[in-house]
DONU-217982 format. One record per residue (C-alpha): residue number from 0; chain; x, y, z negated. Coordinates in steps of 0.25 Angstrom, whole numbers. Each point is the difference from the previous one (the first is absolute). Layout:
+-----+------+-------+-------+-------+
: pos : unit :     x :     y :     z :
+-----+------+-------+-------+-------+
: NUM :    A :     X :     Y :     Z :
...
+-----+------+-------+-------+-------+
END
This chain:
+-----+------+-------+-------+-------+
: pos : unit :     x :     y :     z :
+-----+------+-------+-------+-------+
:   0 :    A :    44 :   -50 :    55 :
:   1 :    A :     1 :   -10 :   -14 :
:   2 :    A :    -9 :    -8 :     9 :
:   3 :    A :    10 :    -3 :    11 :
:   4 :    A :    13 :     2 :   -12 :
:   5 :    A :    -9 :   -12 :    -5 :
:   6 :    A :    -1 :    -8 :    11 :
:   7 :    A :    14 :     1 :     3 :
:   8 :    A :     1 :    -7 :   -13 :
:   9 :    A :     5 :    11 :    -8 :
:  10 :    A :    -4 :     2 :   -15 :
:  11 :    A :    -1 :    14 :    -7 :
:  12 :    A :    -8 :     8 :   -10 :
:  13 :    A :    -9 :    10 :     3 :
:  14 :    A :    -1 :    14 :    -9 :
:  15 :    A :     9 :    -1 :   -10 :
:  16 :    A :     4 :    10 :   -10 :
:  17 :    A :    13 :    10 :     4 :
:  18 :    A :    11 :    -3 :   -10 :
:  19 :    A :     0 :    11 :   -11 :
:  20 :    A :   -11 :     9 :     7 :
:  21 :    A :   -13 :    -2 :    -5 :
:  22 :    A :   -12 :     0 :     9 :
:  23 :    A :     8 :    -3 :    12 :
:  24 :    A :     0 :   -12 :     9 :
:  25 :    A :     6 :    -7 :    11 :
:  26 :    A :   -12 :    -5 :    11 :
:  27 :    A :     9 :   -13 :     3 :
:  28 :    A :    13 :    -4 :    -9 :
:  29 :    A :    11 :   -13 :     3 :
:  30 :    A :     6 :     0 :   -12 :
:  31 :    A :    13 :    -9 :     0 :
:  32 :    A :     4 :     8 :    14 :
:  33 :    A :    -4 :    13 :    -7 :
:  34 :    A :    -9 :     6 :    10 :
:  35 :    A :    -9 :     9 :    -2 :
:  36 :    A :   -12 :     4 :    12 :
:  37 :    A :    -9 :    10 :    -1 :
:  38 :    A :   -11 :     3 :    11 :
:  39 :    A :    -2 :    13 :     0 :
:  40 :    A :   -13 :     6 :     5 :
:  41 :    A :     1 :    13 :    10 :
:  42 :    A :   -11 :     8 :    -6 :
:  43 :    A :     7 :    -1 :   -16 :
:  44 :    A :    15 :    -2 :     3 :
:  45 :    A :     2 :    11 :    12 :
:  46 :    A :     2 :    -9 :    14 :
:  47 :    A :     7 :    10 :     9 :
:  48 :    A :   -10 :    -5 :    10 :
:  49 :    A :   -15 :    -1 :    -8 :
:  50 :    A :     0 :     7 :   -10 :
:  51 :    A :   -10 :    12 :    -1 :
:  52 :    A :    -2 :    13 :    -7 :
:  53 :    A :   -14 :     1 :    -7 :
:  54 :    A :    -6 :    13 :     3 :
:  55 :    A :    -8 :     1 :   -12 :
:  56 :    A :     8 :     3 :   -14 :
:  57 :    A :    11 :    -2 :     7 :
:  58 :    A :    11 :     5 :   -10 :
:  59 :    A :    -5 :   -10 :   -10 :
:  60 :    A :     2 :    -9 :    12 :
:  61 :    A :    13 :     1 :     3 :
:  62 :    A :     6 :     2 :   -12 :
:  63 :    A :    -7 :   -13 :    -3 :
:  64 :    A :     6 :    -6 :    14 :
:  65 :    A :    15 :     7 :    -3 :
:  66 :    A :     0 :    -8 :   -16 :
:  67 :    A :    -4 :   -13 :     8 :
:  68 :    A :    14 :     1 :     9 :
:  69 :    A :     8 :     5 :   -11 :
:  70 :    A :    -3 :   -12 :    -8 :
:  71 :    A :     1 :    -8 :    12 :
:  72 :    A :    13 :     4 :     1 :
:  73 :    A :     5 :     0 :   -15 :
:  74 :    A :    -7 :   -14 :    -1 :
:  75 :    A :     9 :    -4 :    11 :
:  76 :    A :    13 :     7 :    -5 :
:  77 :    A :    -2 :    -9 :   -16 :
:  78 :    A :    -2 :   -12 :     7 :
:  79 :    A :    12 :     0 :    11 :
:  80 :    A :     9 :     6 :   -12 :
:  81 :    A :    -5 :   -14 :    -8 :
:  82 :    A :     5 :    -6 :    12 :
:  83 :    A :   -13 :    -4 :     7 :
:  84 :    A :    -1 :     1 :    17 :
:  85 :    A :   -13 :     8 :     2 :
:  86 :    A :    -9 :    -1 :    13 :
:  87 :    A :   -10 :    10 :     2 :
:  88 :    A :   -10 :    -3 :    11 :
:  89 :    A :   -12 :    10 :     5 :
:  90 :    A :   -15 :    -6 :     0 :
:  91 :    A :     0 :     2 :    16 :
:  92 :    A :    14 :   -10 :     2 :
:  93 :    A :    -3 :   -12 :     8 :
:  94 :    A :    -2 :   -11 :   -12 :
:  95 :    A :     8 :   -10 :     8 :
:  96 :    A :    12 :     9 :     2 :
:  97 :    A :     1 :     4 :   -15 :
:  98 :    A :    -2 :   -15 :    -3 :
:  99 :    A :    15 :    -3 :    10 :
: 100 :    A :     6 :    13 :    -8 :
: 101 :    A :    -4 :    -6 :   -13 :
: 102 :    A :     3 :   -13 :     4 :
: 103 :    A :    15 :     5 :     3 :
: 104 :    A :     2 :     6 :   -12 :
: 105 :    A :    -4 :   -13 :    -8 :
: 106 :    A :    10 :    -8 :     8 :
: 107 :    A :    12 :     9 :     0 :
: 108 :    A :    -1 :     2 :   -16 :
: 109 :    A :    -3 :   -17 :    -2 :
: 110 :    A :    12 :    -7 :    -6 :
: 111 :    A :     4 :   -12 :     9 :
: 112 :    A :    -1 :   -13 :    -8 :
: 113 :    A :    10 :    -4 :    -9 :
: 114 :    A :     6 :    15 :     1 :
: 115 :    A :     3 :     7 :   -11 :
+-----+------+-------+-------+-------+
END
């Protein structure tokens, strides 16, 4: 996905800090448009489709898998309150369809030249 956002001549940074929350980060960030995407791994973050129950130690498991989406969630909920757009993608998305989506939400936040 940065390898096609790249190619399309699109310039980002990549695992930046989340404002105000320490050992949070953002996979890829386009600061001036204030867009915030994080790929989310199905396994760690929950996909409705992928994820998996360990079967041994399973308590510690999902109470380790339930914190992961709550802070999925609140990380989201400070950002948009800051005034960010945040895109969440799962690992399994086809790379060149989250590139379009992200691509989109680049162009429609841009200023057009000489605007305000």
């Amino acid at each position: 996905m940065r390898r096609l956002l790249h190619a399309a001549g699109m310039r980002y940074r990549v695992n930046v800090p989340v404002p105000g929350m320490p050992r949070r980060t953002i996979d890829v960030v386009f600061a001036r448009a204030k867009i915030a995407v994080f790929m989310d791994g199905c396994f760690w973050h929950g996909c409705p489709q992928h994820a998996t129950q360990p079967k041994a130690n399973s308590e510690w498991w999902r109470a380790k898998l339930d914190k992961n989406v709550a802070r999925d969630r609140e990380t989201t909920g400070l950002l948009q309150a800051a005034g960010w757009t945040v895109l969440r993608f799962w690992e399994h998305e086809s790379a060149d369809e989250v590139a379009r989506q992200i691509a989109m939400a680049v162009a429609s936040k841009q200023r057009p030249l000489g605007g305000p």
